[in-house]
N, C-alpha and C positions, 0 to 999 in steps of 0.2 A: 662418520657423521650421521649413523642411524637415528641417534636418539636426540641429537642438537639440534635446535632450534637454526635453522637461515633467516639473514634478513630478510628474503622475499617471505618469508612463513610468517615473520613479524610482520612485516609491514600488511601483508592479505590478512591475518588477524585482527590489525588495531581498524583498518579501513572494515572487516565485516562488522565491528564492533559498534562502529559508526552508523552502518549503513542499516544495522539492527535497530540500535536505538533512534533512528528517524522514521524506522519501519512500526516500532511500536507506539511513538508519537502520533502518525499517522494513524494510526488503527483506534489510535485511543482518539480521534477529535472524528473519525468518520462516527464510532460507534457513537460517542454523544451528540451528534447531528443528527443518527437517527431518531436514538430515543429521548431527544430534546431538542425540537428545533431552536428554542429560546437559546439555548445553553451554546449551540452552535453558535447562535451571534454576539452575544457575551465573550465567546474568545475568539473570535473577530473584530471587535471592539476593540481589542487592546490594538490592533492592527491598525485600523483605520476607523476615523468614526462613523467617517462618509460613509463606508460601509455597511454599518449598522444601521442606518437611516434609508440607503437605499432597498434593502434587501427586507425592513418591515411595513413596505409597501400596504396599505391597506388593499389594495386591489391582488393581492396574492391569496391565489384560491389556499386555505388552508386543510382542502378534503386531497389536496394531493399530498405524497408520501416528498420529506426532505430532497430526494436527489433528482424531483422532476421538477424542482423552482429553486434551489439552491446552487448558482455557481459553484462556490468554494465547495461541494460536494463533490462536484465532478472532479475541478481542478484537484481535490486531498486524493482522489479516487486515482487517476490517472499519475500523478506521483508517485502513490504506493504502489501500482504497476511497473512506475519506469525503478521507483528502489528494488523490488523483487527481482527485477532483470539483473540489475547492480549486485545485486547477493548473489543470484546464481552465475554470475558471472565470474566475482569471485573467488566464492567457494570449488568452484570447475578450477580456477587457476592454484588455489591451495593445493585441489586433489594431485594438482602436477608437479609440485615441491617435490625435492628429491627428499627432505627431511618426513613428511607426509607419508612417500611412498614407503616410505622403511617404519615406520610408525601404526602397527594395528591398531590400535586403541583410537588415537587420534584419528586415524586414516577412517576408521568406522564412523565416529563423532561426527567428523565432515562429511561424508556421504549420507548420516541422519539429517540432517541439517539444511543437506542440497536437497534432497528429495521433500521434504518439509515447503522450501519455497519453490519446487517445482507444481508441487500441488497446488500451493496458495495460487500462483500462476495462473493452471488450468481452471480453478475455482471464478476468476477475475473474470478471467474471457468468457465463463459461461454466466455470470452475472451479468454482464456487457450484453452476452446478443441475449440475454431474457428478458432485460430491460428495451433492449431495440423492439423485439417483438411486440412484447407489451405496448407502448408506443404507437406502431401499427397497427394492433389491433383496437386501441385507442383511437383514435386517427378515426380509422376504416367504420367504428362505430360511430363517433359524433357527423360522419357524413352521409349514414343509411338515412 
């Protein structure tokens, strides 16, 4: 059974395949929030209208950057967190396929792959506490 595919190897491929393409949804609506807050609510809109009305509040400082007055920034932000978890979760359970372990090729693939959203991971948390910081030091200034 080296080189056959298991069902546990199908099923941890179609579910990464999944959990990829919500990863790249995700990436794709953080990064046009950044470099368009309009655009951010334009596909929000389709969502909810309310939403749209509430979030172009005129009293919304517009010198702050998207993710310091943007809910659904955080909320897209913390999802693609919890999906990366979800990949490397997966991709860890592929690595333990008996089909996987007899498979170099494949076996290499999946471990590019895990190590890929282990980074994005590490990258998350440190955007996380740079953002807390900043914050603080925000804070810490408007009360000098």
């Amino acid at each position: 059974m080296s080189r056959e595919a298991s069902p546990e190897r199908d099923f941890s491929l179609q579910k990464y395949a999944l959990l990829q393409e919500q990863h790249d949804s995700l990436q794709e609506r953080l990064r046009l929030s950044v470099l368009s807050p309009s655009a951010s609510q334009s596909s929000t809109s389709s969502v909810s209208s309310n939403a749209v009305s509430e979030s172009s509040s005129p009293c919304q400082p517009s010198f702050l950057p998207p993710k310091f007055h943007e809910p659904e920034y955080d909320l897209d932000e913390t999802k693609l967190y919890g999906v990366n978890h979800q990949i490397k979760t997966t991709l860890t359970g592929l690595l333990n396929c008996e089909s996987v372990k007899h498979d170099a090729a494949f076996r290499s693939w999946v471990q590019s792959r895990l190590m890929d959203a282990e980074m994005e991971l590490r990258a998350q948390k440190r955007r996380r506490s740079s953002v807390s910081e900043e914050v603080v030091d925000n804070i810490r200034h408007m009360l000098d």
